[in-house]
C-alpha positions as CSV (number, residue, x, y, z in Angstrom):
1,X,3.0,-15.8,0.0
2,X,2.9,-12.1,0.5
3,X,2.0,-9.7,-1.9
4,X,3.4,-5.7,-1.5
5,X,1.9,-3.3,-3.5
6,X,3.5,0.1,-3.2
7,X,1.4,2.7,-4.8
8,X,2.7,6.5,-6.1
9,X,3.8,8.8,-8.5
10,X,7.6,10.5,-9.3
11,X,6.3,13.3,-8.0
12,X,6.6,15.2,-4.2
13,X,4.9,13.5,-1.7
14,X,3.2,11.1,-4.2
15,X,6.8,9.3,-4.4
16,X,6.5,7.5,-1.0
17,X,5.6,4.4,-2.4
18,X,7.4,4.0,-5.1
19,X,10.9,4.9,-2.8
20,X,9.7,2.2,-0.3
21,X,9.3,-0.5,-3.0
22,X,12.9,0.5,-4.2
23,X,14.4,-0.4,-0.6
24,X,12.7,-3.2,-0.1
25,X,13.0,-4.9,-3.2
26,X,14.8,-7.8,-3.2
27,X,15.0,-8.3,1.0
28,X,12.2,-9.4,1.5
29,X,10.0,-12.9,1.5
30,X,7.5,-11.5,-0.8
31,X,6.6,-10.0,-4.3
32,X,6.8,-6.3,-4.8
33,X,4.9,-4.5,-7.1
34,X,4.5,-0.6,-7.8
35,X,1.2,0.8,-9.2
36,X,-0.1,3.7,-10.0
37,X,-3.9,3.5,-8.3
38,X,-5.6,1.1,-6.5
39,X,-7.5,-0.5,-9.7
40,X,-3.6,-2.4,-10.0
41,X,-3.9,-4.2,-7.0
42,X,-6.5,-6.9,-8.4
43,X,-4.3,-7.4,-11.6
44,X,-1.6,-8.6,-8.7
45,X,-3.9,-10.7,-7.0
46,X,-5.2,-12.5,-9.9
47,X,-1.7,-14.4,-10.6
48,X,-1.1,-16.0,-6.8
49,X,-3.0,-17.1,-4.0
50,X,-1.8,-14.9,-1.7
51,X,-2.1,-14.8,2.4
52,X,-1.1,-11.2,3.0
53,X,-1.9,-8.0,1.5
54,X,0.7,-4.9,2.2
55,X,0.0,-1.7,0.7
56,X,2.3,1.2,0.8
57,X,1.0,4.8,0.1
58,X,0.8,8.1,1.2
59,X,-2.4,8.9,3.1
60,X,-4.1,12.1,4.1
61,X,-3.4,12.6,7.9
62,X,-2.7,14.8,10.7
63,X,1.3,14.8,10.7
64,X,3.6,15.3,7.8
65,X,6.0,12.5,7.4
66,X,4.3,10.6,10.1
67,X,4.7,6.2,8.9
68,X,1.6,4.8,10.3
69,X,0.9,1.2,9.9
70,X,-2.9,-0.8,10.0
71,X,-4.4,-3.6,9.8
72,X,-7.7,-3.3,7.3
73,X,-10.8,-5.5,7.6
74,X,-12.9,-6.4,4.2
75,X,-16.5,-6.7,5.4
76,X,-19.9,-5.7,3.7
77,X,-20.6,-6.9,0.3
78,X,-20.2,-4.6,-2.5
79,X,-22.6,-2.5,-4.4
80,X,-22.0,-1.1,-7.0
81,X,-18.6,1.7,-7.9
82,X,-17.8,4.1,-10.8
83,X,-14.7,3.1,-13.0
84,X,-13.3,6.9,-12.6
85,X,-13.7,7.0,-8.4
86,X,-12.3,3.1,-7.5
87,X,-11.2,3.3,-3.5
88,X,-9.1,1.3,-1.9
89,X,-11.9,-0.3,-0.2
90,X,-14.4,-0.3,-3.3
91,X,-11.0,-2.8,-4.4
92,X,-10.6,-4.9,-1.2
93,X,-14.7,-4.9,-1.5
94,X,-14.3,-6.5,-5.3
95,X,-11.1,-9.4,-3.9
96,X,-13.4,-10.3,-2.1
97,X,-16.3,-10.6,-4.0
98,X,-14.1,-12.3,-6.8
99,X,-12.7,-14.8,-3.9
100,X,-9.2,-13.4,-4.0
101,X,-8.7,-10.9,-0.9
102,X,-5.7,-12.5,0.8
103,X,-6.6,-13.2,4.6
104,X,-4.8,-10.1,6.1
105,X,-4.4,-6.8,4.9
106,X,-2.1,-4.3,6.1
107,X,-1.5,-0.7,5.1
108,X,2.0,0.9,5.3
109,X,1.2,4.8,5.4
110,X,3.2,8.1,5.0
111,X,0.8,11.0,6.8
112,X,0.2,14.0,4.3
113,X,-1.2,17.0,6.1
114,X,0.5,20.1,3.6
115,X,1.1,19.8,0.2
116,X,4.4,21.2,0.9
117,X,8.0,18.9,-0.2
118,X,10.4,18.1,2.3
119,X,12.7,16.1,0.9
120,X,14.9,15.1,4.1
121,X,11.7,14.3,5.9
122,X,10.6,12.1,2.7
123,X,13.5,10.1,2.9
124,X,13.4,9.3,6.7
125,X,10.0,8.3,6.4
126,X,10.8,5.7,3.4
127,X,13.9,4.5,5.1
128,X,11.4,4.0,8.4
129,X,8.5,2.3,6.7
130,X,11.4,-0.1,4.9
131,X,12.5,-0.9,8.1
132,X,9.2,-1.8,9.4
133,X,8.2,-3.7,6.6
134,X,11.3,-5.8,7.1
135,X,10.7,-6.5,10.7
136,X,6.7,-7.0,9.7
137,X,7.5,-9.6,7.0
138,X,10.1,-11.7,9.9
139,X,7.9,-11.8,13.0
């Protein structure tokens, strides 16, 4: 089973996720989830067994509106994190400790280089990334 996790806010830029899980909800073969942080995405993987991991966000980048899409590896072990400062990777580092990082990982990213709203440009981007998440999920 897959497991998307779309991750955001209401606000600006921050929306991304949250406006991708909307599209997507419902047409495709997997559970979608919206969270506010990262720390979320080990409450989701608790429930299933899970073989793939999709996590949509807005990322800090070198294009606004640009969708980029990678796959993540989990290596290392982990060390030790602060409760306040949890990355995505101190959480893919903690799956796996706890045996439950699904076998692939995939990240489903809006590029953020301005603060600035474009709300046109926003859209696109969600109605792209929904559209690639579709075609992801049927290959």
């Amino acid at each position: 089973m897959n497991l998307i996790v779309c991750i955001g806010s209401e606000h600006g830029n921050d929306s991304f996720g949250l406006k991708v899980a909307e599209k997507i909800d419902g047409k495709v073969n997997a559970r979608v989830e919206k969270a506010a942080n990262y720390m979320d995405i080990l409450a989701f993987l608790y429930d299933e067994d899970y073989s793939r991991l999709i996590v949509v966000d807005a990322v800090k980048g070198h294009e606004d509106y640009r969708v980029v899409e990678f796959d993540v590896k989990a290596e290392g072990e982990v060390k030790a994190f602060l409760s306040h400062s949890v990355s995505f990777f101190d959480i893919l580092g903690l799956a796996k400790a706890l045996g439950i990082l699904p076998e692939r990982i995939t990240v489903v990213g809006m590029e953020i280089k301005s603060c600035e709203l474009d709300e046109e440009r926003l859209e696109d981007a969600v109605e792209l990334a929904a559209k690639g998440i579709l075609s992801m999920l049927s290959r």
